[in-house]
KOLLODO-850791 format. One record per atom (N, C-alpha, C, O, CB): residue number from 1; residue in one letter; chain; atom name; z, x negated, y negated. Coordinates in pm, 1 decimal, always signed. Glycine has a CB too. Layout:
<rs>
+-----+----+----+----+----------+----------+----------+
:   i : aa : ch : at :       pz :       px :       py :
+-----+----+----+----+----------+----------+----------+
: NUM :  A :  A : CA :        Z :        X :        Y :
...
+-----+----+----+----+----------+----------+----------+
</rs>
This chain:
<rs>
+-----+----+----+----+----------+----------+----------+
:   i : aa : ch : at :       pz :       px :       py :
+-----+----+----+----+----------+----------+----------+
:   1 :  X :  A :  N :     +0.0 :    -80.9 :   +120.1 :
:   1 :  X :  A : CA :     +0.0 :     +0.0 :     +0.0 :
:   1 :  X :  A :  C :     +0.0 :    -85.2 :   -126.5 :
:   1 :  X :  A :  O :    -14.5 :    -35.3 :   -238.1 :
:   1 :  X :  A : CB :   +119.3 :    +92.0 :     +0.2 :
:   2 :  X :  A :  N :    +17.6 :   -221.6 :   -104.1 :
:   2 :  X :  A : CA :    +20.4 :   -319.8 :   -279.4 :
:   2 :  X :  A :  C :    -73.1 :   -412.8 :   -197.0 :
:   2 :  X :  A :  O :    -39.9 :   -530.8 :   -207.3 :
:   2 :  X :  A : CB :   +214.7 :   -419.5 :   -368.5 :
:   3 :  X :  A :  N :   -187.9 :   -389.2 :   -113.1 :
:   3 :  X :  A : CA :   -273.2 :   -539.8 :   -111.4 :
:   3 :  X :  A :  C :   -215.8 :   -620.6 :    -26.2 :
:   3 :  X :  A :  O :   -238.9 :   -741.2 :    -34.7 :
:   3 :  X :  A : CB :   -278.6 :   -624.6 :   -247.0 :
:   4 :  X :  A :  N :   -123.6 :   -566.4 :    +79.9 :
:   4 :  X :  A : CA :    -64.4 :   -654.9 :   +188.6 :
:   4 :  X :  A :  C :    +33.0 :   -721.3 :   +112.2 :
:   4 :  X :  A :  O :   +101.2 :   -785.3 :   +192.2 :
:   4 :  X :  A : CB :   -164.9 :   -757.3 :   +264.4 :
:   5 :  X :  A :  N :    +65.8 :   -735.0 :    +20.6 :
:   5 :  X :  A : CA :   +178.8 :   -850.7 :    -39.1 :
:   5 :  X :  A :  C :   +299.4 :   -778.7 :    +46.5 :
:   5 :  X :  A :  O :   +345.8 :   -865.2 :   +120.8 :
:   5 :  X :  A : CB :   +210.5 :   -857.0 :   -247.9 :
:   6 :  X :  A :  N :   +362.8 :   -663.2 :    +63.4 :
:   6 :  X :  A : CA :   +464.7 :   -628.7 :   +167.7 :
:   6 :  X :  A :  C :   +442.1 :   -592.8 :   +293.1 :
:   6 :  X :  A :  O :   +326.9 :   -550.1 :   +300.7 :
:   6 :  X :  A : CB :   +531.4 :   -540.5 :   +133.3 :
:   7 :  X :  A :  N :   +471.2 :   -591.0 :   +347.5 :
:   7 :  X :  A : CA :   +454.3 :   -533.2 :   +534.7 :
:   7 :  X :  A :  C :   +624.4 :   -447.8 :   +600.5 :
:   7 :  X :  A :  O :   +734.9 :   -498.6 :   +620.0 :
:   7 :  X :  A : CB :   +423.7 :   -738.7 :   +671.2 :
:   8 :  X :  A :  N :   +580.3 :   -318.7 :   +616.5 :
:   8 :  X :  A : CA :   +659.5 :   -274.2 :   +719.4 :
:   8 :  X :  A :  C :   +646.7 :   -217.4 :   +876.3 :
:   8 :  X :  A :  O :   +576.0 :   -124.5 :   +915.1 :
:   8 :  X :  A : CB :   +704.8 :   -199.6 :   +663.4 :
:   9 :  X :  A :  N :   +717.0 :   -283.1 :   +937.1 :
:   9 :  X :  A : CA :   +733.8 :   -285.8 :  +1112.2 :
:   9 :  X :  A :  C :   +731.0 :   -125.1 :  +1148.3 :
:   9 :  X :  A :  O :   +835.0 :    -59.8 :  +1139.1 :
:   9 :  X :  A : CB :   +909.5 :   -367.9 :  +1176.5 :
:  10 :  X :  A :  N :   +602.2 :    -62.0 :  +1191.4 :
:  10 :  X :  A : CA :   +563.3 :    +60.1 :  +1222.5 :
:  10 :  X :  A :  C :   +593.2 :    +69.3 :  +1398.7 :
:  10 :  X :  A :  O :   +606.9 :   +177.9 :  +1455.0 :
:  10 :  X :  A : CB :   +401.4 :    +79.1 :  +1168.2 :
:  11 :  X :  A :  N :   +598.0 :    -22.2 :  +1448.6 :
:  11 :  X :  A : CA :   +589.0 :    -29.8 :  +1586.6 :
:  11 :  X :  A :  C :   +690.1 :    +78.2 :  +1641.1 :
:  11 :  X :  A :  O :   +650.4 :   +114.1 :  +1752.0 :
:  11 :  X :  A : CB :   +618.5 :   -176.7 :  +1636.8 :
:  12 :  X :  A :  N :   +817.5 :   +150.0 :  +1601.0 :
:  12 :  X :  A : CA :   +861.0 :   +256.2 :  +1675.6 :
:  12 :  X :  A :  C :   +814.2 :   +408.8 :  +1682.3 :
:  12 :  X :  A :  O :   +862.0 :   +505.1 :  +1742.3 :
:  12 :  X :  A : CB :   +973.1 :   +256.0 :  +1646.7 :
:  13 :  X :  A :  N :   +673.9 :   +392.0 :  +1576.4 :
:  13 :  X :  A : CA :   +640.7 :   +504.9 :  +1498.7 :
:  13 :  X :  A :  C :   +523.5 :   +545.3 :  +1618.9 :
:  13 :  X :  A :  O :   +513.6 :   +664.6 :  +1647.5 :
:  13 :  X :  A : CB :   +587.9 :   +471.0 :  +1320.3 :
:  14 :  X :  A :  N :   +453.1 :   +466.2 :  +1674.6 :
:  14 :  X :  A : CA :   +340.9 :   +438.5 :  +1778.8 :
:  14 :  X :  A :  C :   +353.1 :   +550.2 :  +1873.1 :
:  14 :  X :  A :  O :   +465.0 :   +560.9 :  +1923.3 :
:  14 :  X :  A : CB :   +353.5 :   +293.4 :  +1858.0 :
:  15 :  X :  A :  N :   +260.5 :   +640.2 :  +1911.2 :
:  15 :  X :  A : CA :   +265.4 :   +756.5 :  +1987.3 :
:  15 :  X :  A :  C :   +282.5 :   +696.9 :  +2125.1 :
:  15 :  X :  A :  O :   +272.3 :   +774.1 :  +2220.4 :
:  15 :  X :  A : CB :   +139.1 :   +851.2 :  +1969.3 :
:  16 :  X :  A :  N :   +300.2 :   +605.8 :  +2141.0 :
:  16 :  X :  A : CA :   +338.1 :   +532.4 :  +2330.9 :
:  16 :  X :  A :  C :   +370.1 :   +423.2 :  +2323.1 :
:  16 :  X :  A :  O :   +339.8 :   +348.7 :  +2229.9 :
:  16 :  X :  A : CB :   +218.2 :   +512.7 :  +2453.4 :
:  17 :  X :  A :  N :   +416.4 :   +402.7 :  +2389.9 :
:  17 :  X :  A : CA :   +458.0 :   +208.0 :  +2426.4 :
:  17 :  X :  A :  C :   +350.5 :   +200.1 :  +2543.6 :
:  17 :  X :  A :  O :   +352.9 :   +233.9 :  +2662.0 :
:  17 :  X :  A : CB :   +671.1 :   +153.1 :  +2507.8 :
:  18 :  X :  A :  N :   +211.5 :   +114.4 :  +2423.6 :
:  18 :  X :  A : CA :    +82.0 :   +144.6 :  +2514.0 :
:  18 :  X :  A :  C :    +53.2 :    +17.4 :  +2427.6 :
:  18 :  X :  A :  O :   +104.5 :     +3.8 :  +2316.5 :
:  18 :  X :  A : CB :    -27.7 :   +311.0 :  +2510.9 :
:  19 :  X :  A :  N :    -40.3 :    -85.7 :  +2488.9 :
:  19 :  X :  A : CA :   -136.3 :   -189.6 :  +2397.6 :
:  19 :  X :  A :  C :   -223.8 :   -130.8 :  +2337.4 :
:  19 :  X :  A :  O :   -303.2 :    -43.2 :  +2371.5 :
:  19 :  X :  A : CB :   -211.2 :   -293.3 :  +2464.1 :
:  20 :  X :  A :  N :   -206.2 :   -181.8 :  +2247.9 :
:  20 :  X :  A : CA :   -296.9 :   -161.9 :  +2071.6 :
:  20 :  X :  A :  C :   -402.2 :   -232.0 :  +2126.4 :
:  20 :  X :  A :  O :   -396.8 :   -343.4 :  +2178.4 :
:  20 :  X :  A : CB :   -225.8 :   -249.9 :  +1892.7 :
:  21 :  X :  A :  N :   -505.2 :   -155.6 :  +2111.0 :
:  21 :  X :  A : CA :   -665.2 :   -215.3 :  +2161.5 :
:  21 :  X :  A :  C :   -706.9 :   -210.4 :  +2001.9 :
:  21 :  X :  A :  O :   -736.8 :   -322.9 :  +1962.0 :
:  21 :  X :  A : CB :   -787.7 :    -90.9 :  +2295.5 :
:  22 :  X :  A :  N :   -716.1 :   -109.7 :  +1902.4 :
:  22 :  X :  A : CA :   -748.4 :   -102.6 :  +1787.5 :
:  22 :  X :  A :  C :   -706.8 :    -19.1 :  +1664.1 :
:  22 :  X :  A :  O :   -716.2 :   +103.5 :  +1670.4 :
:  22 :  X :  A : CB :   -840.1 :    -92.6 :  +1806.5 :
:  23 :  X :  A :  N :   -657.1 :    -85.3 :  +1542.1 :
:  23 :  X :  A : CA :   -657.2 :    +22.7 :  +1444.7 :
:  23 :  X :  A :  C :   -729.4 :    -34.8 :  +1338.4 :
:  23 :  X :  A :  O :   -755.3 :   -148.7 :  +1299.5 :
:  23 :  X :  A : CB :   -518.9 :    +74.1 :  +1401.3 :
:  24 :  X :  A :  N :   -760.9 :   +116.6 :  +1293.6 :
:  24 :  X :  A : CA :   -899.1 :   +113.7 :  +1189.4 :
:  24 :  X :  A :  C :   -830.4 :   +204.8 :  +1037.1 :
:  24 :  X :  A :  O :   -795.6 :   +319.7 :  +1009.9 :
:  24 :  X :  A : CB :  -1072.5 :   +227.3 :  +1284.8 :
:  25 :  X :  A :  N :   -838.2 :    +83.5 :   +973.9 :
:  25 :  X :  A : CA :   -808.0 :   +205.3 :   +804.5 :
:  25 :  X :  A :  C :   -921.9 :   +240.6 :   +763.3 :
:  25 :  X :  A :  O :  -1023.4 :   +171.0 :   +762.5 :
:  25 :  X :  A : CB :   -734.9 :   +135.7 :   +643.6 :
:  26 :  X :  A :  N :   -904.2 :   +405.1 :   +709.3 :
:  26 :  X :  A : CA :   -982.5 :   +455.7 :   +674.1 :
:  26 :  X :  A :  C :  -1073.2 :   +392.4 :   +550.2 :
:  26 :  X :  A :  O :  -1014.7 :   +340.0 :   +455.4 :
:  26 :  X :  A : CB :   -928.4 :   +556.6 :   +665.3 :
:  27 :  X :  A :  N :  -1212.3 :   +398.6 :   +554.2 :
:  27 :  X :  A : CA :  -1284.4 :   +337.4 :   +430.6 :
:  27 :  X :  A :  C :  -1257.6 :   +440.1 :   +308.3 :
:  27 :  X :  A :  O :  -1282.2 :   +396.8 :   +195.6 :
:  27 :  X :  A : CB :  -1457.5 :   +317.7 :   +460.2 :
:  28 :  X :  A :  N :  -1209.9 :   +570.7 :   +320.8 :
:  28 :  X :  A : CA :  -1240.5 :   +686.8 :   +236.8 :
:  28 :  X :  A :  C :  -1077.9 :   +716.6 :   +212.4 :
:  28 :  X :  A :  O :  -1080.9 :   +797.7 :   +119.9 :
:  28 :  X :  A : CB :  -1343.9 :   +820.6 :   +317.5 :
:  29 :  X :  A :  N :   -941.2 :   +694.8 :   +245.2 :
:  29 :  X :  A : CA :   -808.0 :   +746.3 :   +237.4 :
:  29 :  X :  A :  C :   -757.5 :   +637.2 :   +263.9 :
:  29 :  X :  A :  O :   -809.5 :   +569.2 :   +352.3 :
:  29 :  X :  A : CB :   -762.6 :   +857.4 :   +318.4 :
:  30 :  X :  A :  N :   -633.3 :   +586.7 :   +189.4 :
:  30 :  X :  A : CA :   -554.5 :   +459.3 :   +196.9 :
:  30 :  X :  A :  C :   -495.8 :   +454.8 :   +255.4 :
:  30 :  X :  A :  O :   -454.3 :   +351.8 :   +308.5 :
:  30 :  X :  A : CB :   -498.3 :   +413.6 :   +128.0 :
:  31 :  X :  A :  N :   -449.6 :   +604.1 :   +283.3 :
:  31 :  X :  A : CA :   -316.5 :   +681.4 :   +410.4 :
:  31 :  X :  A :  C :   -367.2 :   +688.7 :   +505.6 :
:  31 :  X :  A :  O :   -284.0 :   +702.3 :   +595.3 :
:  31 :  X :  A : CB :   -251.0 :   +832.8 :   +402.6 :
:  32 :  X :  A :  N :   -456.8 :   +687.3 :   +537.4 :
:  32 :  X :  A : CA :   -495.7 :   +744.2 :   +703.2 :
:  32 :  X :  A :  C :   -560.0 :   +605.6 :   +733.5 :
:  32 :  X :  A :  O :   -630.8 :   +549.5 :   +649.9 :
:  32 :  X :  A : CB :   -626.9 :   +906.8 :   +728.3 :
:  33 :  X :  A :  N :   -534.2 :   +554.3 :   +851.4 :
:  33 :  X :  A : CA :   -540.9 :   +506.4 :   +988.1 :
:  33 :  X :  A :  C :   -578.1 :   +536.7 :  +1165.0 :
:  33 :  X :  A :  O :   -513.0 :   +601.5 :  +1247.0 :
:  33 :  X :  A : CB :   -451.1 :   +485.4 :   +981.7 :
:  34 :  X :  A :  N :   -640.5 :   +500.6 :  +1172.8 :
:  34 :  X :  A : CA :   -706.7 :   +547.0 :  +1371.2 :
:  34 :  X :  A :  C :   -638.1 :   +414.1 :  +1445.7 :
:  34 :  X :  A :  O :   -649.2 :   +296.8 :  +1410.0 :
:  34 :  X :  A : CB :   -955.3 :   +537.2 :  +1410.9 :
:  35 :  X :  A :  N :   -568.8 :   +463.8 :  +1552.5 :
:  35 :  X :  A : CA :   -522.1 :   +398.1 :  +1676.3 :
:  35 :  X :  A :  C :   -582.7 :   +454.3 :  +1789.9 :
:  35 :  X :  A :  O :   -583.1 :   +573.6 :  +1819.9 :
:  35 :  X :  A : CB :   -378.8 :   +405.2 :  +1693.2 :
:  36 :  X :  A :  N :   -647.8 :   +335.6 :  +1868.0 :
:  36 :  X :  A : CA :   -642.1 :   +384.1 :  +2034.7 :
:  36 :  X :  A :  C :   -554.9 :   +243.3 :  +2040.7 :
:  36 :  X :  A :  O :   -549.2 :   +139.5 :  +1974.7 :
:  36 :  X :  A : CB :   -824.5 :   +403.3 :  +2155.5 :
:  37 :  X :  A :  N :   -490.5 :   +298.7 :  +2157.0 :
:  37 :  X :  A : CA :   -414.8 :   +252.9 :  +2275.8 :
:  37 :  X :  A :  C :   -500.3 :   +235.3 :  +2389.2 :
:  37 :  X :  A :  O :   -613.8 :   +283.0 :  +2390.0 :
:  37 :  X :  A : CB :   -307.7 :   +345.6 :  +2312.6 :
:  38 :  X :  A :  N :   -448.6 :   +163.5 :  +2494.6 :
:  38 :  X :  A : CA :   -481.3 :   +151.8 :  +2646.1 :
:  38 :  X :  A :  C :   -350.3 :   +123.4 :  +2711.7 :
:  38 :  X :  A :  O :   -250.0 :    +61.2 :  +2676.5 :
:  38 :  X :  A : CB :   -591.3 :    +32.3 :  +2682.4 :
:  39 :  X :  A :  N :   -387.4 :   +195.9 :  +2829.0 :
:  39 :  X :  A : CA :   -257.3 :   +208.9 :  +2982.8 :
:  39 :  X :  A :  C :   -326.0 :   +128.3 :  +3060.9 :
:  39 :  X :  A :  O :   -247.9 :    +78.3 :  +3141.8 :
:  39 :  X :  A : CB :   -224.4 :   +380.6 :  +3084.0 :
:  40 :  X :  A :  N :   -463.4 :    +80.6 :  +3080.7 :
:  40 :  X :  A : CA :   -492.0 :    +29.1 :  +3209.8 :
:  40 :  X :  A :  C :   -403.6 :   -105.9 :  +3272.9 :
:  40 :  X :  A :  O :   -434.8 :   -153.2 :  +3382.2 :
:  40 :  X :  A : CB :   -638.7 :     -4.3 :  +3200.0 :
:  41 :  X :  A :  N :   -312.6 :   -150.7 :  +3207.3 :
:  41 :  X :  A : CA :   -269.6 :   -246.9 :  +3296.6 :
:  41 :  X :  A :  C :   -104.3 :   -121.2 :  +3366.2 :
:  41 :  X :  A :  O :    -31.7 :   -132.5 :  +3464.9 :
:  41 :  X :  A : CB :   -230.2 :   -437.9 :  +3185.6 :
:  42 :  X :  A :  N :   -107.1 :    -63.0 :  +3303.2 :
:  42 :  X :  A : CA :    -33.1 :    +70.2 :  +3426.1 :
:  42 :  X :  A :  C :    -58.5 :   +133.2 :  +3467.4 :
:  42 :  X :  A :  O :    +16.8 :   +219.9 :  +3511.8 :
:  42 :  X :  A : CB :    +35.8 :   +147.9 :  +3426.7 :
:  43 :  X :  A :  N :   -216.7 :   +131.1 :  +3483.8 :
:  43 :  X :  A : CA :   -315.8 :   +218.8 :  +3566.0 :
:  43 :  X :  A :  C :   -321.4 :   +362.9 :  +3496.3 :
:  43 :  X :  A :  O :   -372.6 :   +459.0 :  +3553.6 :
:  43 :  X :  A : CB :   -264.5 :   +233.6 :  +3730.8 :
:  44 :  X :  A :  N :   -261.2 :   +371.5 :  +3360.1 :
:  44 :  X :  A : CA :   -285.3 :   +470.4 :  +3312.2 :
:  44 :  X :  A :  C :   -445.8 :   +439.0 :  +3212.2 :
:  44 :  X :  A :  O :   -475.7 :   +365.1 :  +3118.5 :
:  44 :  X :  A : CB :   -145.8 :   +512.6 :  +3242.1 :
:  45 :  X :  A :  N :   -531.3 :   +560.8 :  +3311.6 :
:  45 :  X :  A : CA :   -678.2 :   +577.6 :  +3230.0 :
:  45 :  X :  A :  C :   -753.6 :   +668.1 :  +3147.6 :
:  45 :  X :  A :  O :   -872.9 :   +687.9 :  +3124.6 :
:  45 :  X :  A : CB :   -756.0 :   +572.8 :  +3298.3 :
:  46 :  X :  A :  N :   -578.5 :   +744.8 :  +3089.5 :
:  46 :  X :  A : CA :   -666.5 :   +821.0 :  +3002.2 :
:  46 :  X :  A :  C :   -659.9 :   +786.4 :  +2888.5 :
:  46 :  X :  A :  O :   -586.0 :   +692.3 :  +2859.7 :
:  46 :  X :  A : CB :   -652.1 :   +944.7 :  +2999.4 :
:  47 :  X :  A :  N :   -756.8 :   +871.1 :  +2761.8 :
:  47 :  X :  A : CA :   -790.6 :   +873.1 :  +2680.6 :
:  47 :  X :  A :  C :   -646.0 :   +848.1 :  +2532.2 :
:  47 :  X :  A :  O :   -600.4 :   +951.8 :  +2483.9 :
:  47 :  X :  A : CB :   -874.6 :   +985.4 :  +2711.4 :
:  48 :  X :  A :  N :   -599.4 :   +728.7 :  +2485.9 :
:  48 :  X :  A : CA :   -515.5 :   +733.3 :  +2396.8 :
:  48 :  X :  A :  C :   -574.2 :   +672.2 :  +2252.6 :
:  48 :  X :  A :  O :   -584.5 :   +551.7 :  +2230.0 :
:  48 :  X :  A : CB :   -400.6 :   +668.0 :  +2452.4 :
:  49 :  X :  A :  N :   -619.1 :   +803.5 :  +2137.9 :
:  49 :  X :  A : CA :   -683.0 :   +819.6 :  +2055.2 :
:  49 :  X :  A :  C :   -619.1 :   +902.4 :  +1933.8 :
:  49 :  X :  A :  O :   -615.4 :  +1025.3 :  +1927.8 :
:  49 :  X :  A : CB :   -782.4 :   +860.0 :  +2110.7 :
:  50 :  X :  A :  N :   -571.4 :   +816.8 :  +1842.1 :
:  50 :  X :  A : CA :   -482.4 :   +863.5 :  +1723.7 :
:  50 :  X :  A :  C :   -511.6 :   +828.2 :  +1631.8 :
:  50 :  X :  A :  O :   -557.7 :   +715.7 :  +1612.6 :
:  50 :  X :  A : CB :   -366.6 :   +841.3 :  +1716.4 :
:  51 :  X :  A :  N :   -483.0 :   +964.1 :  +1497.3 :
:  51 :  X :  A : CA :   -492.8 :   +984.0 :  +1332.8 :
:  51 :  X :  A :  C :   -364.5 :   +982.1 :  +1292.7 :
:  51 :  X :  A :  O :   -275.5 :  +1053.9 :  +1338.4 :
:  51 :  X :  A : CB :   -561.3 :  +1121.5 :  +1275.7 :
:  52 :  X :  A :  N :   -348.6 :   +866.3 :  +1171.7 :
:  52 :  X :  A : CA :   -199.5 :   +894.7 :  +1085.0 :
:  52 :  X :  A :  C :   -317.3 :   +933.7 :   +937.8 :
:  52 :  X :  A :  O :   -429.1 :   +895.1 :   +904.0 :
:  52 :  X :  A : CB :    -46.4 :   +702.3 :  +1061.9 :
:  53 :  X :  A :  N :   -206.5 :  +1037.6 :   +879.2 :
:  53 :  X :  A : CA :   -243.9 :  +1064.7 :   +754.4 :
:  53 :  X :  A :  C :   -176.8 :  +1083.0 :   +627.1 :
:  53 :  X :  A :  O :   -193.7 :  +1156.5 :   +529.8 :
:  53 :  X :  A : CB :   -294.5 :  +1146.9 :   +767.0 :
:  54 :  X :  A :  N :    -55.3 :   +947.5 :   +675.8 :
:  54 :  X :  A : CA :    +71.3 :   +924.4 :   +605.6 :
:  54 :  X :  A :  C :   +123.0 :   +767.5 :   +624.3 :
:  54 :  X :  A :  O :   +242.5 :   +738.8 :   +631.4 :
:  54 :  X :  A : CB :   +181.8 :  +1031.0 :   +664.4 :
:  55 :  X :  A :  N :    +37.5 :   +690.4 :   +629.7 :
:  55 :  X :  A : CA :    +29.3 :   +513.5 :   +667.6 :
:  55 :  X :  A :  C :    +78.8 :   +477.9 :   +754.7 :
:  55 :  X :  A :  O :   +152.3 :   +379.2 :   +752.6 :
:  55 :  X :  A : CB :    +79.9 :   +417.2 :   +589.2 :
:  56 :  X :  A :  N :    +48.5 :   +563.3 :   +883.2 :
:  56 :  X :  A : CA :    +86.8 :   +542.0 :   +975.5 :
:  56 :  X :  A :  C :   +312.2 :   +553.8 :  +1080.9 :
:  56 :  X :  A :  O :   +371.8 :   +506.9 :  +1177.8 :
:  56 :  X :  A : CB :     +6.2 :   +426.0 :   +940.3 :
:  57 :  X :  A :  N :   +344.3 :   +683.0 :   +919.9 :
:  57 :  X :  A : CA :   +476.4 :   +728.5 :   +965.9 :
:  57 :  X :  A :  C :   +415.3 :   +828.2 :  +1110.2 :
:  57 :  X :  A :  O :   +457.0 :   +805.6 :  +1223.8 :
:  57 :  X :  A : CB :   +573.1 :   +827.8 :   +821.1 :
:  58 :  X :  A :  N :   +338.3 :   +910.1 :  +1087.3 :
:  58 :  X :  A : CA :   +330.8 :   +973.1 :  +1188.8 :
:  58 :  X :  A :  C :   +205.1 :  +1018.8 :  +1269.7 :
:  58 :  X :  A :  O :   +108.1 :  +1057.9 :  +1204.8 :
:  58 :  X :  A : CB :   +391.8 :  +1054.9 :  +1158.5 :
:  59 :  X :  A :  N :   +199.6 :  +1017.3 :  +1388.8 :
:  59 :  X :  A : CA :    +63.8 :  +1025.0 :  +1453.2 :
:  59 :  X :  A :  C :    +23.1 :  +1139.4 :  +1517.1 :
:  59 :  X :  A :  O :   +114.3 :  +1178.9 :  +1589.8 :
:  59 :  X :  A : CB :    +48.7 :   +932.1 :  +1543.9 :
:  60 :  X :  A :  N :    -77.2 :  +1212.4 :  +1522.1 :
:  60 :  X :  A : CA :   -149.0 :  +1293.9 :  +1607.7 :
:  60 :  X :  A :  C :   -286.4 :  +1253.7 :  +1697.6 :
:  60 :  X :  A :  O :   -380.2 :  +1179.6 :  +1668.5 :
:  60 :  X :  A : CB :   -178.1 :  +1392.8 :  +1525.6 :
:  61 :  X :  A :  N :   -264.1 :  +1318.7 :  +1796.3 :
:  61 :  X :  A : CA :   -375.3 :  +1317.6 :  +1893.2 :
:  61 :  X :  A :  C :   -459.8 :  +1311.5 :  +1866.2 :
:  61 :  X :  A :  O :   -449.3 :  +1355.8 :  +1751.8 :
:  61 :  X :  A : CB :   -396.4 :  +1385.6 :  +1959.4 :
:  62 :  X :  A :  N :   -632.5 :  +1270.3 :  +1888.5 :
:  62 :  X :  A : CA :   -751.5 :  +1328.6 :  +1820.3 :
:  62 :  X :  A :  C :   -861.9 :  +1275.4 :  +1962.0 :
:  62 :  X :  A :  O :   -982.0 :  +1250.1 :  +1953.0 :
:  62 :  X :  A : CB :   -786.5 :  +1248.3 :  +1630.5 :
:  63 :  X :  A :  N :   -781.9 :  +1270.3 :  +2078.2 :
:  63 :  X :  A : CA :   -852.1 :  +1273.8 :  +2233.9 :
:  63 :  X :  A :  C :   -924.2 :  +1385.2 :  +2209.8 :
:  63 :  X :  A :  O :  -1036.1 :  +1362.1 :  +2164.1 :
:  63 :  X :  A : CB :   -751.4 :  +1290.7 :  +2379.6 :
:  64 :  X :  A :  N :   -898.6 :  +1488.5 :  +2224.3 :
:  64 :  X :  A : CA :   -947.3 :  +1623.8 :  +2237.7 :
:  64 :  X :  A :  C :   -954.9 :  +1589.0 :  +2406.9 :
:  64 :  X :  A :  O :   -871.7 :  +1530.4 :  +2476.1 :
:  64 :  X :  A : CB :  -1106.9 :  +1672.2 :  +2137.9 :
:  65 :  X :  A :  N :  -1094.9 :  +1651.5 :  +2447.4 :
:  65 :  X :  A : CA :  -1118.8 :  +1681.9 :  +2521.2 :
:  65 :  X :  A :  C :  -1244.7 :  +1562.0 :  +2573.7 :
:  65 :  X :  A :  O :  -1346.3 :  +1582.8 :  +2640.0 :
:  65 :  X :  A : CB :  -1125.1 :  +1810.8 :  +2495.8 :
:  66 :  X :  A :  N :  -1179.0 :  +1402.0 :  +2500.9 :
:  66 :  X :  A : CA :  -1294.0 :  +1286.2 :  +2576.3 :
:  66 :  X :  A :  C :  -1233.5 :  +1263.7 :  +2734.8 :
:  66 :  X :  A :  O :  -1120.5 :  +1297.6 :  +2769.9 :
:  66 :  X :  A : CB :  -1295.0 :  +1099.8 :  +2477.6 :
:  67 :  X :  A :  N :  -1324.2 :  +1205.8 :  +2811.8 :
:  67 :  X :  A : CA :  -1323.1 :  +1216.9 :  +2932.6 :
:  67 :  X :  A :  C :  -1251.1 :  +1055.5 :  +2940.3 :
:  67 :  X :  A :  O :  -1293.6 :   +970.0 :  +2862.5 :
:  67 :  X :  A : CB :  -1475.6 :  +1259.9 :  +3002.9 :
:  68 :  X :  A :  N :  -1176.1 :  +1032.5 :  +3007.1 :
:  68 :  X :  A : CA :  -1084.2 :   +929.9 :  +3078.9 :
:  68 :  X :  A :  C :  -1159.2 :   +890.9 :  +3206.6 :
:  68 :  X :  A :  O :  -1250.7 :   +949.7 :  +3264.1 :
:  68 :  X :  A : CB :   -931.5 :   +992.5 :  +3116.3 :
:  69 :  X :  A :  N :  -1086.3 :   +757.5 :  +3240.6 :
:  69 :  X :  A : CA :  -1138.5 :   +702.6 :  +3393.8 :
:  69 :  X :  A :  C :  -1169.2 :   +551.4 :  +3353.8 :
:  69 :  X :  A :  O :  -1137.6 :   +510.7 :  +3242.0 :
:  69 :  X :  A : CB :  -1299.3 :   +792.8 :  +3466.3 :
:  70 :  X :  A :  N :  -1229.5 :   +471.7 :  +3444.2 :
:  70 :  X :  A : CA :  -1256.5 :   +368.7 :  +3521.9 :
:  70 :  X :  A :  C :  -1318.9 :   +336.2 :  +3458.9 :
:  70 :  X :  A :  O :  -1368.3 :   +439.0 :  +3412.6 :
:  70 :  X :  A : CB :  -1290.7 :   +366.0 :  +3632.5 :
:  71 :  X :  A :  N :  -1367.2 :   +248.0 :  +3408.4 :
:  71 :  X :  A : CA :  -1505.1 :   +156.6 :  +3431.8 :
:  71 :  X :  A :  C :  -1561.4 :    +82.9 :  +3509.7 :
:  71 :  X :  A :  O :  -1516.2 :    -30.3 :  +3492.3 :
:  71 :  X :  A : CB :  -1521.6 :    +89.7 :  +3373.7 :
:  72 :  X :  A :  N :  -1639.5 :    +84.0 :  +3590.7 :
:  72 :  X :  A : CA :  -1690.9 :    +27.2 :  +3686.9 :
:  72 :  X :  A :  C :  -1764.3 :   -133.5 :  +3660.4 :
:  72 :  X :  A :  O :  -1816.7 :   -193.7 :  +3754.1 :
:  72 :  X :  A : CB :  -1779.2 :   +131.0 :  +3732.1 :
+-----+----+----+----+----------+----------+----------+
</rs>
């Protein structure tokens, strides 16, 4: 929110205790942020796909209805 000159530790805020594969700040809102997660090293393969629209205090779902699984 000042250009990175401060940083606060969001990590309990995280919709899972899942590895951070990616987050993306929005080009268009300063507040909003996209997280996916991944389970595959707990063999969990579904879909973990999240919107904050508050710098990341709080998260919602935005999987819907993408399809999970394997990659071969």
């Amino acid at each position: 929110m000042d250009d990175g000159k401060t940083w606060t530790d969001l990590t309990s805020t995280l919709p899972q205790r899942r590895w951070v594969a990616k987050v993306l700040a929005s080009q268009y809102n300063e507040a909003t942020v996209f997280l996916a997660q991944q389970g595959r090293y707990d063999d969990d393969f579904a879909v973990h796909l999240y919107k904050s629209i508050d710098y990341g205090k709080t998260w919602k779902s935005i999987a819907g209805n993408l399809p999970g699984g394997r990659s071969t």
